[in-house]
Z-matrix of the N, CA and C atoms (Angstrom, degrees):
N
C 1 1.467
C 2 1.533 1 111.09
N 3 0.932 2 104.83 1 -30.34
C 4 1.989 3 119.89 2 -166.63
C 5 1.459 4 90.35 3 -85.58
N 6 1.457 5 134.71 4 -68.24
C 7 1.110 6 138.37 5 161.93
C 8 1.635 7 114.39 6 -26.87
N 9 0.880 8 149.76 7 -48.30
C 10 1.201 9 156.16 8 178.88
C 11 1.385 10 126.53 9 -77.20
N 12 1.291 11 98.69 10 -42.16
C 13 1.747 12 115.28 11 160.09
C 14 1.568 13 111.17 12 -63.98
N 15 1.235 14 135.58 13 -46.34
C 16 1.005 15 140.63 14 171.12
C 17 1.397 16 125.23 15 -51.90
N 18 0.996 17 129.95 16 7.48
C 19 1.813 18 164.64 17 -157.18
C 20 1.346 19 106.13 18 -102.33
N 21 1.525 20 86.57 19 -52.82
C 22 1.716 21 114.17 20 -165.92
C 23 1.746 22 98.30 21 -63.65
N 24 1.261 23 129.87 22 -30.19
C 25 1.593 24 137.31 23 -117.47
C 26 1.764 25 74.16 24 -126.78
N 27 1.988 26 103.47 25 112.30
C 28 1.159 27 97.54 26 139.88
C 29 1.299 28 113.66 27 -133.38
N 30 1.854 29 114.04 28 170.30
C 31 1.155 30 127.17 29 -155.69
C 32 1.578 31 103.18 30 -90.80
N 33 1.207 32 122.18 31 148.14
C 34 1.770 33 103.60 32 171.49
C 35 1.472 34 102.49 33 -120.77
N 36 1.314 35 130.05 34 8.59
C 37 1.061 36 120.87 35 169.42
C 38 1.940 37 106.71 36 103.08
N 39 1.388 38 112.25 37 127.93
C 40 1.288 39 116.76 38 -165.73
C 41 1.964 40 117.40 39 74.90
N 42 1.120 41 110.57 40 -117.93
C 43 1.485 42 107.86 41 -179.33
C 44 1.798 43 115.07 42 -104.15
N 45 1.465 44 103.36 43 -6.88
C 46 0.905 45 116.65 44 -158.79
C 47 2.074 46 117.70 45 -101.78
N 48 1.775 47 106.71 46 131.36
C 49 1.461 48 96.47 47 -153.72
C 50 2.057 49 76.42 48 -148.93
N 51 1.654 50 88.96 49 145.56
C 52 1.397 51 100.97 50 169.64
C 53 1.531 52 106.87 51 -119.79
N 54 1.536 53 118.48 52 127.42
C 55 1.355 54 127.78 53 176.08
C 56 1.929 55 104.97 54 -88.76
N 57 1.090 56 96.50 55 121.92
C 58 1.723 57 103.44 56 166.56
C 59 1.619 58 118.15 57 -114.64
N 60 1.896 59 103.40 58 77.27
C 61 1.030 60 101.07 59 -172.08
C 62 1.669 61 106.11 60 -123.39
N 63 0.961 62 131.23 61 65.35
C 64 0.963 63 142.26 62 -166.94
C 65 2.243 64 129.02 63 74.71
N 66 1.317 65 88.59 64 -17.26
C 67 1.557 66 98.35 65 131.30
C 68 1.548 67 120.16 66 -151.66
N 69 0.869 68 120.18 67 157.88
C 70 1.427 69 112.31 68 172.83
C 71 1.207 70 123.24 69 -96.34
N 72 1.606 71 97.16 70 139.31
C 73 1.839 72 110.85 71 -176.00
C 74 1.780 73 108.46 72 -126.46
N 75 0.896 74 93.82 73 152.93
C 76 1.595 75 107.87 74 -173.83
C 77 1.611 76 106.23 75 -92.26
N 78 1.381 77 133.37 76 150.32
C 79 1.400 78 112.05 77 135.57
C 80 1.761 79 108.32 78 -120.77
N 81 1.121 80 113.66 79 165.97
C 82 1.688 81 126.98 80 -167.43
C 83 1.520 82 99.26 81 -2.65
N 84 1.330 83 124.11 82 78.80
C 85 1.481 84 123.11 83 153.67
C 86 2.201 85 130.32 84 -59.42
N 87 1.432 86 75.80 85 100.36
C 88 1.735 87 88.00 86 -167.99
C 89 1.911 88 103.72 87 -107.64
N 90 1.381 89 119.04 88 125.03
C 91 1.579 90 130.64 89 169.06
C 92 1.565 91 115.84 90 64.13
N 93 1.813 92 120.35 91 28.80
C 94 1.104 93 141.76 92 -152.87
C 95 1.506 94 76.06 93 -99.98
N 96 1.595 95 91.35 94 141.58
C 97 1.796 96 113.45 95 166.61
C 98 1.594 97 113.46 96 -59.13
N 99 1.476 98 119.46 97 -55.74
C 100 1.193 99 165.52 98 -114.24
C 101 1.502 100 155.82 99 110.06
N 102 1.465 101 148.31 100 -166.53
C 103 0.947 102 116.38 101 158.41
C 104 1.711 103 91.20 102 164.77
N 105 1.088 104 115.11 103 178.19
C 106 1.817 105 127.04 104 -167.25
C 107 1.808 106 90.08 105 -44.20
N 108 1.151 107 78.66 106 144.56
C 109 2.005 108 98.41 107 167.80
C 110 1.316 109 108.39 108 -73.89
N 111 2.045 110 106.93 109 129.09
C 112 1.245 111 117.31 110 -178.64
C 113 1.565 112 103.29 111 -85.29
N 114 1.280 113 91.89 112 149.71
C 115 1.797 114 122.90 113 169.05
C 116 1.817 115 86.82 114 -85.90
N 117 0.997 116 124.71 115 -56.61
C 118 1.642 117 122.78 116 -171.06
C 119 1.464 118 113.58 117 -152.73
N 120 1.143 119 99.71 118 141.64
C 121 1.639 120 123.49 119 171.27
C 122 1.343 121 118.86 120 -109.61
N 123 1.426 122 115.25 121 121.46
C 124 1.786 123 120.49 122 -173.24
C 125 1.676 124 88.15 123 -112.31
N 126 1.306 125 112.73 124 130.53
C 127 1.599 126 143.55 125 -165.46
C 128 1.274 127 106.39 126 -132.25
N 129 1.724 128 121.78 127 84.48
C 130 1.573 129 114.13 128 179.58
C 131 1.503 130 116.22 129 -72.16
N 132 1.091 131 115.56 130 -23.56
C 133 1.546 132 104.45 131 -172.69
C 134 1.782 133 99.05 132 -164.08
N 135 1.601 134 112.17 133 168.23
C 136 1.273 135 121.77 134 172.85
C 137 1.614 136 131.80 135 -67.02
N 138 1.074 137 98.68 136 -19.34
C 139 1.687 138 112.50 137 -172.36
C 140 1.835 139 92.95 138 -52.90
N 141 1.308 140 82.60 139 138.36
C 142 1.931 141 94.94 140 169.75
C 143 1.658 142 138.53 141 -22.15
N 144 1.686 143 89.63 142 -53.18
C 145 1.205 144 120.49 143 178.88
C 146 1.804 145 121.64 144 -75.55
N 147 0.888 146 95.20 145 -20.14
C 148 1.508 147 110.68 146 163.62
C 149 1.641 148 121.03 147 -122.45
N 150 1.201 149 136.50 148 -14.47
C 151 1.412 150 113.99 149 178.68
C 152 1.797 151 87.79 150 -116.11
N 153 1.165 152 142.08 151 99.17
C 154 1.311 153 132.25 152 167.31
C 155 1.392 154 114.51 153 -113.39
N 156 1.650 155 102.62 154 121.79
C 157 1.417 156 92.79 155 -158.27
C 158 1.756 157 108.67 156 -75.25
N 159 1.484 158 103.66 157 -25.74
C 160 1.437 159 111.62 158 178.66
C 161 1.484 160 115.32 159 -57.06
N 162 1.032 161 107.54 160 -26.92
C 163 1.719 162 114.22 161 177.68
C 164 1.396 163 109.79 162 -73.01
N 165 1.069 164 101.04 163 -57.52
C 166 1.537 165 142.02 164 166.45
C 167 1.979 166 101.46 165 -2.98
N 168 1.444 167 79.42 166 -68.48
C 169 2.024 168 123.68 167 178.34
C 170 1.404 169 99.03 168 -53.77
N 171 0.962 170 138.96 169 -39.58
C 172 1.860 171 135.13 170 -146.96
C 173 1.851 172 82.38 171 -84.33
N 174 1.283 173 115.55 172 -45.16
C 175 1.586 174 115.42 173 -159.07
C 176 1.322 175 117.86 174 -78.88
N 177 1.208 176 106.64 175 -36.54
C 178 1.422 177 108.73 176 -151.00
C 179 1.420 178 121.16 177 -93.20
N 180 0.899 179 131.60 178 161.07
C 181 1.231 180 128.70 179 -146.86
C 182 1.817 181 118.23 180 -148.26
N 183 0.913 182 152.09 181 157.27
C 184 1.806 183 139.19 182 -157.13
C 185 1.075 184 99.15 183 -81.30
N 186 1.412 185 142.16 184 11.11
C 187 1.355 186 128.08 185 164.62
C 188 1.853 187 111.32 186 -128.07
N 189 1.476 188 107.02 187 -5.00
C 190 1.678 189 108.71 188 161.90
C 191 1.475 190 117.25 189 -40.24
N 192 1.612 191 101.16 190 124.56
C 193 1.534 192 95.08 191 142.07
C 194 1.261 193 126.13 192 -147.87
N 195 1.958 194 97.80 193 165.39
C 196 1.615 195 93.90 194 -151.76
C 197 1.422 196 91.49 195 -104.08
N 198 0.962 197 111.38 196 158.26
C 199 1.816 198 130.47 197 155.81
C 200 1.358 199 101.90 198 -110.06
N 201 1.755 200 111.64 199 143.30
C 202 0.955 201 124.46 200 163.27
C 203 1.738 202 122.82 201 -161.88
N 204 1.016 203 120.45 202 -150.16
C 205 1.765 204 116.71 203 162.86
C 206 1.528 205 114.23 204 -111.85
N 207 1.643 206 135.15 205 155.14
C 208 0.869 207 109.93 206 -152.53
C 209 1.828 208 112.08 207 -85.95
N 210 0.958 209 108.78 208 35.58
C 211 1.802 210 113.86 209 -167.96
C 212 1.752 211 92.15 210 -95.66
N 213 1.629 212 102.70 211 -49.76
C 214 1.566 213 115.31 212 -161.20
C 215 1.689 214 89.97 213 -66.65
N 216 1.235 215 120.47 214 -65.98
C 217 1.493 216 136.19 215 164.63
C 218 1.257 217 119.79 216 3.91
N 219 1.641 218 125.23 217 -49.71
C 220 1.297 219 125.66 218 -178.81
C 221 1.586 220 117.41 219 -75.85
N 222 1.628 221 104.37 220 -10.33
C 223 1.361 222 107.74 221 -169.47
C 224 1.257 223 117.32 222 -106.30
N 225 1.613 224 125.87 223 22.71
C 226 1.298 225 142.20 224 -113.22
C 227 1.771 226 93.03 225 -157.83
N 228 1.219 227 110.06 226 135.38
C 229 1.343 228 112.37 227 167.87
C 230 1.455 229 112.51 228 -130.35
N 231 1.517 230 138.09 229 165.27
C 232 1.214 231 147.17 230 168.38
C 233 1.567 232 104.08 231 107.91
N 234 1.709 233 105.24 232 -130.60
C 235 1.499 234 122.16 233 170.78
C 236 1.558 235 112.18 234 -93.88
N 237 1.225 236 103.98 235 98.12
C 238 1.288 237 112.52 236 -173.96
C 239 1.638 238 102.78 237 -119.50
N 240 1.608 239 100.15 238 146.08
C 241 1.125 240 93.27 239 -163.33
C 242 1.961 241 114.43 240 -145.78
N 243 1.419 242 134.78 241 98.33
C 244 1.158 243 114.49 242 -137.66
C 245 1.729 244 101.60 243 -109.44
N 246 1.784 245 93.25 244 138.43
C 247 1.366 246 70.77 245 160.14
C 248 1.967 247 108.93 246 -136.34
N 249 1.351 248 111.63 247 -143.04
C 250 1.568 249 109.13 248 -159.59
C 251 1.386 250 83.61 249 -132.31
N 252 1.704 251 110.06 250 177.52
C 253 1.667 252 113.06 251 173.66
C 254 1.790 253 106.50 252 -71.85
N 255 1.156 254 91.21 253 141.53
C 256 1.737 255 100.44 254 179.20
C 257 1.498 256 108.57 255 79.42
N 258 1.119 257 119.42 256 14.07
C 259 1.837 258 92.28 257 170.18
C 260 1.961 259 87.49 258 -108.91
N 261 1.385 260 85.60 259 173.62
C 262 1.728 261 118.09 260 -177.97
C 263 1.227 262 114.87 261 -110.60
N 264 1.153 263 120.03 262 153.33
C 265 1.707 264 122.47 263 -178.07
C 266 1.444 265 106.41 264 -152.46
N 267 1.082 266 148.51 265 163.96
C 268 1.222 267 160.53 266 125.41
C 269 1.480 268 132.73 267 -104.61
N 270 1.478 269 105.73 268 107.48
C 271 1.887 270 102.95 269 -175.07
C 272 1.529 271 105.26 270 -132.30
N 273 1.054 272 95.21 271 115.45
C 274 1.896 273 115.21 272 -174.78
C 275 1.542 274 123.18 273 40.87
N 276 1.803 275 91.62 274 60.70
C 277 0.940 276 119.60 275 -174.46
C 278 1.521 277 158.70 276 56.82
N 279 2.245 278 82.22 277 15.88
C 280 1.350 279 100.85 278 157.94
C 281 1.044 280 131.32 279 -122.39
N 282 0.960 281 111.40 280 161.98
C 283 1.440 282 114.72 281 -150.42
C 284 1.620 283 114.17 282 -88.06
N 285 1.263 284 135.29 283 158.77
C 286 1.403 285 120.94 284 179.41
C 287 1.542 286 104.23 285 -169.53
N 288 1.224 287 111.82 286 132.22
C 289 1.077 288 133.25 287 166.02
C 290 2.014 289 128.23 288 -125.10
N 291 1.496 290 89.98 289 122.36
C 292 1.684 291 101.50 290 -161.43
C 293 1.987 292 82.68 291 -72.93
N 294 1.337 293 113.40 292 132.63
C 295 1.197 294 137.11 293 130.31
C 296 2.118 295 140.58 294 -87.27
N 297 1.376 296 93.97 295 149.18
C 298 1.793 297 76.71 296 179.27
C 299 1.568 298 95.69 297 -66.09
N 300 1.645 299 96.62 298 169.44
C 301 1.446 300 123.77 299 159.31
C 302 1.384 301 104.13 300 -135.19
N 303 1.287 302 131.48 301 127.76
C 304 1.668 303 122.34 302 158.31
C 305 1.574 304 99.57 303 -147.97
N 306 1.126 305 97.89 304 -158.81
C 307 1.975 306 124.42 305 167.31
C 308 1.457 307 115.59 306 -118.40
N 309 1.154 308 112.54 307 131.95
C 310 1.171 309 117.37 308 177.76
C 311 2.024 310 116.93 309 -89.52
N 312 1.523 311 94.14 310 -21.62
C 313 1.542 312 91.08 311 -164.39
C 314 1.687 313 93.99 312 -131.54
N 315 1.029 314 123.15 313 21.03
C 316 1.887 315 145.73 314 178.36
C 317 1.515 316 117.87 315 -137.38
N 318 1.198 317 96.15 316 171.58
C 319 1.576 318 100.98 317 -153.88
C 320 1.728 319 86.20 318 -120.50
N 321 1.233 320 128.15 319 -18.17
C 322 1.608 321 124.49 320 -173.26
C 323 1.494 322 126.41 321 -52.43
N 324 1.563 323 108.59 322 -35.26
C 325 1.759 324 120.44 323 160.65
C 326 1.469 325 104.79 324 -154.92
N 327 1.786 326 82.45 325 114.43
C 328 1.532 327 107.12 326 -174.00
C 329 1.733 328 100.58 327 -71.90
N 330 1.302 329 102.41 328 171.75
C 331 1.580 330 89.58 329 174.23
C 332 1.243 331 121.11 330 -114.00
N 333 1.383 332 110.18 331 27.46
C 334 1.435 333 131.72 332 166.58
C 335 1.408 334 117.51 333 -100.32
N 336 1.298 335 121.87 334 3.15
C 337 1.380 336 134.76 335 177.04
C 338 1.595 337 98.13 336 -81.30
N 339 1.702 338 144.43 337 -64.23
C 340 1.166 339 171.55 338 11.60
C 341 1.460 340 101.39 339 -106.84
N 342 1.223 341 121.04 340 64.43
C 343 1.204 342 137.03 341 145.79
C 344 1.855 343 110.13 342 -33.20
N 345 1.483 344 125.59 343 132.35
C 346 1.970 345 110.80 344 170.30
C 347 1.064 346 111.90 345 -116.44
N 348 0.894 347 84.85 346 -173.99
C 349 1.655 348 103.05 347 168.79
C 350 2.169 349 90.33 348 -134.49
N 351 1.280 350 100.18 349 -174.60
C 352 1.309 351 119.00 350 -168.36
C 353 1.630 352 126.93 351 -130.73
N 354 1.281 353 99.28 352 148.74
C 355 1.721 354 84.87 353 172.46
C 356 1.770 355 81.34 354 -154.71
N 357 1.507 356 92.51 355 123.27
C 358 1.456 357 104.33 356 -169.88
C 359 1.860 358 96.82 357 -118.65
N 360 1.159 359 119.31 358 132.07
C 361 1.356 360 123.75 359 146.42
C 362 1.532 361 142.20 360 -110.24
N 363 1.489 362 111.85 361 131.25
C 364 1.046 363 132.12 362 -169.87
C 365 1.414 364 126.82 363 -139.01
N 366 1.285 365 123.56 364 131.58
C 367 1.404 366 131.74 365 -174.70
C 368 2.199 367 103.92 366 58.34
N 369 1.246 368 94.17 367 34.76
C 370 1.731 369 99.50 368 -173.45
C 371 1.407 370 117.69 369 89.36
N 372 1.591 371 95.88 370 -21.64
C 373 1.823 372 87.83 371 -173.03
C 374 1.606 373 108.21 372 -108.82
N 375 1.570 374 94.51 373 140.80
C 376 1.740 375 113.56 374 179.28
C 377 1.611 376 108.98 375 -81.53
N 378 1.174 377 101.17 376 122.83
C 379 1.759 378 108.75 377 177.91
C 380 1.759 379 97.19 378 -109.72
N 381 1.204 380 117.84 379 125.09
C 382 1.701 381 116.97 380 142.80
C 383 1.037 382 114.38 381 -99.59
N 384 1.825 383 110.34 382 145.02
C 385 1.196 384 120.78 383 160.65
C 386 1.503 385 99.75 384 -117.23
N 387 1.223 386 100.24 385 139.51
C 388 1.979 387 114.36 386 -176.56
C 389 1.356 388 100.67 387 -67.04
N 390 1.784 389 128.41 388 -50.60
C 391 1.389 390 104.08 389 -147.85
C 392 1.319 391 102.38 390 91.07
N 393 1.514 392 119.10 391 177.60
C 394 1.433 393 121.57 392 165.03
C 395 1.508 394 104.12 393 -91.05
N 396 1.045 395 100.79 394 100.63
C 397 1.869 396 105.05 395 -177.54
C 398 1.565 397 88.51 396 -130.41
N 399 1.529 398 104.28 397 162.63
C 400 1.550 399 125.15 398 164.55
C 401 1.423 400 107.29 399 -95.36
N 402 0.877 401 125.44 400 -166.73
C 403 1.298 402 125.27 401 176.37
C 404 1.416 403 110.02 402 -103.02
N 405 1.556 404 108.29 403 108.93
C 406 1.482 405 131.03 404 -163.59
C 407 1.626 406 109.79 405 -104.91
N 408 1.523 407 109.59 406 131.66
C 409 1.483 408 98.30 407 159.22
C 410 1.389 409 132.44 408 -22.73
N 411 1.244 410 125.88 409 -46.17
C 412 1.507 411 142.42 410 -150.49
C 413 1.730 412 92.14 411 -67.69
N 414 1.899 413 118.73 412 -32.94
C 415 1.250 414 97.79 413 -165.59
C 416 1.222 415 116.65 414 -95.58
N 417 1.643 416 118.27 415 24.74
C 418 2.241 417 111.52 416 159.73
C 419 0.573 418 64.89 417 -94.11
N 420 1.204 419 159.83 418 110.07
C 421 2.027 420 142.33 419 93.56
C 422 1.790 421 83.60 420 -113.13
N 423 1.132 422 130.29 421 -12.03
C 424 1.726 423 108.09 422 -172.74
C 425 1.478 424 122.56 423 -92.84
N 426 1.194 425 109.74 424 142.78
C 427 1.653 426 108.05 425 -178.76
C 428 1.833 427 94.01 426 -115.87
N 429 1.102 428 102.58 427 89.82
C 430 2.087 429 113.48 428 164.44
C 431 0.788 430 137.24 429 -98.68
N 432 1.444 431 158.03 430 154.66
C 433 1.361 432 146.93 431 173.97
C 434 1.469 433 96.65 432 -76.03
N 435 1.738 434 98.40 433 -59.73
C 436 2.052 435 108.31 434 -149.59
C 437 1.975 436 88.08 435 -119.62
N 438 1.401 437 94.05 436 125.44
C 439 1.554 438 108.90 437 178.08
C 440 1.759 439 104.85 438 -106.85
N 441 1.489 440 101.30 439 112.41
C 442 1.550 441 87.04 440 169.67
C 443 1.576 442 111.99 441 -117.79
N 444 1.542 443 101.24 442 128.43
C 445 1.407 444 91.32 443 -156.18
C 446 1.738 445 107.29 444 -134.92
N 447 1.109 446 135.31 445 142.23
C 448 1.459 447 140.15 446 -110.38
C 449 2.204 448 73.13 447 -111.46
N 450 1.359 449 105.54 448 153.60
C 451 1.758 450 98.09 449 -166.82
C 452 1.606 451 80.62 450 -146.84
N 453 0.691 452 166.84 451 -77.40
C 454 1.720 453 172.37 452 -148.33
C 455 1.919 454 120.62 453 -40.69
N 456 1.742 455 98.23 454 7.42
C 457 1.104 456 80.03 455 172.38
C 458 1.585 457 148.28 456 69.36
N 459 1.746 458 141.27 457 165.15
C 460 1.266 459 111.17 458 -170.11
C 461 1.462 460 139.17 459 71.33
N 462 1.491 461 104.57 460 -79.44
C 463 1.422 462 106.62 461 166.75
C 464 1.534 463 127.22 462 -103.22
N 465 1.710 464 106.43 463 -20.85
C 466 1.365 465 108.01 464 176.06
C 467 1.566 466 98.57 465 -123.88
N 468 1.221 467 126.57 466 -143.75
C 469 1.122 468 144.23 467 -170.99
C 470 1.807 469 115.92 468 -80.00
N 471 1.365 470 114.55 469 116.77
C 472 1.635 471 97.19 470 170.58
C 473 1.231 472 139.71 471 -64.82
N 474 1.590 473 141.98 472 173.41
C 475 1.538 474 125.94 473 -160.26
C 476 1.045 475 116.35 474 -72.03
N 477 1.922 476 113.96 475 -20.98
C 478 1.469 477 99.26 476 166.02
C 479 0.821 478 127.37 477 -94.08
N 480 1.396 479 134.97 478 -10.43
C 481 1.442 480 137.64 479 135.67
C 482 1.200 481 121.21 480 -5.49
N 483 1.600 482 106.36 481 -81.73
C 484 1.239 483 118.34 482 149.81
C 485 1.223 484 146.55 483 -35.20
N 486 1.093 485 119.83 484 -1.16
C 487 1.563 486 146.45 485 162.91
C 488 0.989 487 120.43 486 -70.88
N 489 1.638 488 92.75 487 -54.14
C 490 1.312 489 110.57 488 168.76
C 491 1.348 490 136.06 489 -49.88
N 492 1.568 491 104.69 490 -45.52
C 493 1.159 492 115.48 491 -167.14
C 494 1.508 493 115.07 492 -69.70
N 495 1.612 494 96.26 493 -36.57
C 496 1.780 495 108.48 494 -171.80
C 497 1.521 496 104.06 495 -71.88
N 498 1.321 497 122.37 496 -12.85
C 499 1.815 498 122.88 497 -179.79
C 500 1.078 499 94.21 498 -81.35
N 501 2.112 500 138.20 499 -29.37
C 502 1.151 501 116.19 500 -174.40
C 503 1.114 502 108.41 501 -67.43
N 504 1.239 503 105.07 502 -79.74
C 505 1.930 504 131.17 503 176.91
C 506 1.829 505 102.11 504 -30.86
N 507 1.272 506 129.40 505 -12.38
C 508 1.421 507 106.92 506 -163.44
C 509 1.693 508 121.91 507 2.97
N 510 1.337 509 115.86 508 86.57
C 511 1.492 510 109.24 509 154.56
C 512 1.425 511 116.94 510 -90.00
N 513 1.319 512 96.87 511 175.96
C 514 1.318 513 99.90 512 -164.09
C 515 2.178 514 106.83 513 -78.93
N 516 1.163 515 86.62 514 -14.26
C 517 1.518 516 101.95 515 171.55
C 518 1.483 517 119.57 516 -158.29
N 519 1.495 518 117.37 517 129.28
C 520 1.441 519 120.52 518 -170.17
C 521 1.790 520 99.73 519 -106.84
N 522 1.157 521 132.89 520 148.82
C 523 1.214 522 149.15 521 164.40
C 524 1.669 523 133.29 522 -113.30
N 525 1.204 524 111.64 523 76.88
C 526 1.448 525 104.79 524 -167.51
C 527 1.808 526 111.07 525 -51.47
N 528 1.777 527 100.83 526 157.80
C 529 0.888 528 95.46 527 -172.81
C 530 2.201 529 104.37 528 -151.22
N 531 1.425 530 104.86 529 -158.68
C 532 1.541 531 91.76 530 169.10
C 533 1.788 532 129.07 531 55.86
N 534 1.482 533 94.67 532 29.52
C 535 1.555 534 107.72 533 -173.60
C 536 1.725 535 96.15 534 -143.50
N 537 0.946 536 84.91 535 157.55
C 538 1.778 537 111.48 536 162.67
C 539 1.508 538 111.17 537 82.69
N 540 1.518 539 93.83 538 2.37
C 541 2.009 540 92.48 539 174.48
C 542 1.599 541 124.44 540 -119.08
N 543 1.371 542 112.64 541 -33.39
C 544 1.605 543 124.72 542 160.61
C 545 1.154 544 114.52 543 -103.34
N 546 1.723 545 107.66 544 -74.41
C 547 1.504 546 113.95 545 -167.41
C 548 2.015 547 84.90 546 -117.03
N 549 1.631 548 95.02 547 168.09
C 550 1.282 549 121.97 548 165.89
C 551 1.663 550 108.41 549 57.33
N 552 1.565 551 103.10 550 146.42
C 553 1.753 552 112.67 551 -165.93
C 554 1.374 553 109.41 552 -111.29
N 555 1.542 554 128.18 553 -159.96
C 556 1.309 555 137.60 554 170.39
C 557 1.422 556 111.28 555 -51.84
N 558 1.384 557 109.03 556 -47.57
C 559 1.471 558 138.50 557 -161.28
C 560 1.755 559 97.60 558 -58.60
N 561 1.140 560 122.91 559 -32.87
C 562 1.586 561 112.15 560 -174.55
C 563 1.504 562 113.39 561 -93.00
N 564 1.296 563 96.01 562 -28.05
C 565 1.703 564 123.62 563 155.01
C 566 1.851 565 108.72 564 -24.94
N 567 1.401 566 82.03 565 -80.77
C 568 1.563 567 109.69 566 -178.96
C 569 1.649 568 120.43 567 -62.56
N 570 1.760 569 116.13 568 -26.92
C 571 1.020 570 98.37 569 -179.02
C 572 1.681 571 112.52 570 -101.00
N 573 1.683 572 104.60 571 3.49
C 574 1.618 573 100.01 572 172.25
C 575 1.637 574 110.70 573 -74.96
N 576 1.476 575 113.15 574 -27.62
C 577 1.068 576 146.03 575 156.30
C 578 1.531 577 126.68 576 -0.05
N 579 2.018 578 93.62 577 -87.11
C 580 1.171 579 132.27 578 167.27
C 581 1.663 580 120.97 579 -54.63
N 582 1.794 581 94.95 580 -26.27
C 583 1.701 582 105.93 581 -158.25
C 584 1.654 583 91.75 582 -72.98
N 585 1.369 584 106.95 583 -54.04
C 586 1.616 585 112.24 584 -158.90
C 587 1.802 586 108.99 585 -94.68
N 588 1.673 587 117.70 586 33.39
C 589 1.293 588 112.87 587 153.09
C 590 1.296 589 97.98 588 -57.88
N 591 1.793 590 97.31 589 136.86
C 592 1.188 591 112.66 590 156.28
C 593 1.540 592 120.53 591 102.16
N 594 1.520 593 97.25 592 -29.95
C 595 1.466 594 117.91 593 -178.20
C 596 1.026 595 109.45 594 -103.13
N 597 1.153 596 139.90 595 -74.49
C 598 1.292 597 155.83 596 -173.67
C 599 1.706 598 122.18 597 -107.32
N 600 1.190 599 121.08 598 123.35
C 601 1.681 600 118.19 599 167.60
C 602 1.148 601 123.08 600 -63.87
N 603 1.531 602 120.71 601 97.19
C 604 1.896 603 116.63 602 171.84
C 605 1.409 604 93.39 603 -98.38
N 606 1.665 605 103.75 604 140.14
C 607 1.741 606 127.66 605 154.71
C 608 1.546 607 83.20 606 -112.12
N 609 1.701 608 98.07 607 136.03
C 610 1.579 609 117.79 608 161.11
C 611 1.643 610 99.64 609 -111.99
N 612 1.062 611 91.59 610 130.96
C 613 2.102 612 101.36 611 -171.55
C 614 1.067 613 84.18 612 -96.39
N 615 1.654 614 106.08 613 149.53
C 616 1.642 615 119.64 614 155.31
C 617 2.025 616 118.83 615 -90.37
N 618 1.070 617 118.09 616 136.03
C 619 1.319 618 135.60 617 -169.90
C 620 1.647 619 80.36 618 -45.15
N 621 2.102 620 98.29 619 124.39
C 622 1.643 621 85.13 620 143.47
C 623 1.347 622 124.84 621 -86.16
């Protein structure tokens, strides 16, 4: 089932991935051409690279709506809709729940901002997206299918970090992510990769 859902899941390069699972949702769409009109946009935080409103524009459509936190929010036009870590929402019948995102050992997202990350369900299956988070207590508390989790270091968490993180959370499939557009390459991709043969299932998507 996870395998198959994962079909659905493409990457757009940086943090940013569109699910086509019976509606389509965005997460932080950053330097995207365009592409099918979103049903919803998930917006973890304000930083450039993730809340762009110009990108933002290519998708959306008079009945989009975005979720986000309320920092990204002000920069945001249409159905916008904010929430904090720990609240719940439901919008056309998926499900979503705002999680924190921060750093634990960086100063880039404090965790007094409440910047999230996400864990959205659809068609039965739970997807998280971290956000630029390190690898935080908050994530053994998650039960996910598909973990996509930011590996590049610098601003979020490094790949073994990230190693880390995917041994907590065991999903049933991890997806590296947060490389190949500012900081971090294939190579961290590949070596969160390498870390969890055996343990954990990583698919590394290629940029559409």
């Amino acid at each position: 089932m996870v395998e198959e859902f994962a079909k659905k899941i493409t990457w757009l390069g940086h943090d940013g991935f569109r699910i086509d699972a019976g509606k389509t949702v965005y997460f932080d769409p950053y330097q995207i051409t365009g592409g099918p009109e979103a049903d919803l946009i998930l917006i973890s935080h304000e930083h450039f690279d993730h809340c762009s409103p110009e990108d933002v524009a290519k998708i959306q459509g008079p009945k989009t709506v975005i979720v986000t936190e309320k920092d990204s929010a002000k920069k945001l036009e249409g159905d916008v809709r904010v929430m904090a870590p720990g609240q719940s929402l439901t919008v056309e019948d998926v499900k979503i729940k705002a999680l924190p995102s921060y750093n634990t050992d960086k100063d880039f997202h404090p965790k007094d901002n409440d910047w999230l990350g996400f864990v959205v369900e659809m068609e039965g299956v739970r997807i998280y997206h971290a956000g630029d988070s390190d690898f935080i207590p908050e994530m053994r508390e998650l039960d996910v299918d598909i973990a996509l989790l930011p590996v590049s270091g610098t601003y979020v968490m490094t790949d073994e970090q990230a190693v880390e993180a995917a041994l907590a959370i065991k999903p049933k499939l991890a997806i590296p992510m947060h490389y190949g557009a500012i900081v971090g390459d294939e190579q961290n991709a590949l070596n969160f990769k390498k870390a969890l043969e055996g343990k954990v299932p990583v698919m590394i998507l290629q940029k559409a």
